[in-house]
Phi, psi and omega in degrees: 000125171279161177278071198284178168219114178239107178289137175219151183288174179313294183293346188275308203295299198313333209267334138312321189283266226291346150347280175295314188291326212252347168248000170104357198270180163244170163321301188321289185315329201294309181298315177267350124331270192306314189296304183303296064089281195308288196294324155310313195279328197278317168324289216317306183306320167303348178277311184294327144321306151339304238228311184298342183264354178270343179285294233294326157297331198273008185096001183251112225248327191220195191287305161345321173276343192256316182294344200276290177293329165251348182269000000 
């Protein structure tokens, strides 16, 4: 497992701490959490960019048109 090292201001640590304190968790878990979280969505959006002009040619505009053809 690698190693970050992140400077953060007084109030995020606190805000973090009491966090950590109020779910049982560590900083750590919280963080590497919050990144995995993060770093999914940001995938995600890069797929959809992708993806939305390829429905969107094949005729599917809403959610409805994607539930229509497939469930």
């Amino acid at each position: 497992m690698a190693t970050l090292t992140v400077r953060i201001d007084d109030e995020l640590d606190r805000q973090l701490t009491e966090l950590a304190r109020e779910t049982g968790r560590t900083k750590s878990q919280l963080v590497r959490e919050m990144l995995r979280r993060q770093t999914t969505m940001a995938l995600f959006q890069k797929v959809r960019r992708k993806a939305v002009p390829l429905a969107e040619r094949a005729g599917y505009l809403t959610d409805e048109d994607i539930f229509r053809d497939f469930s």
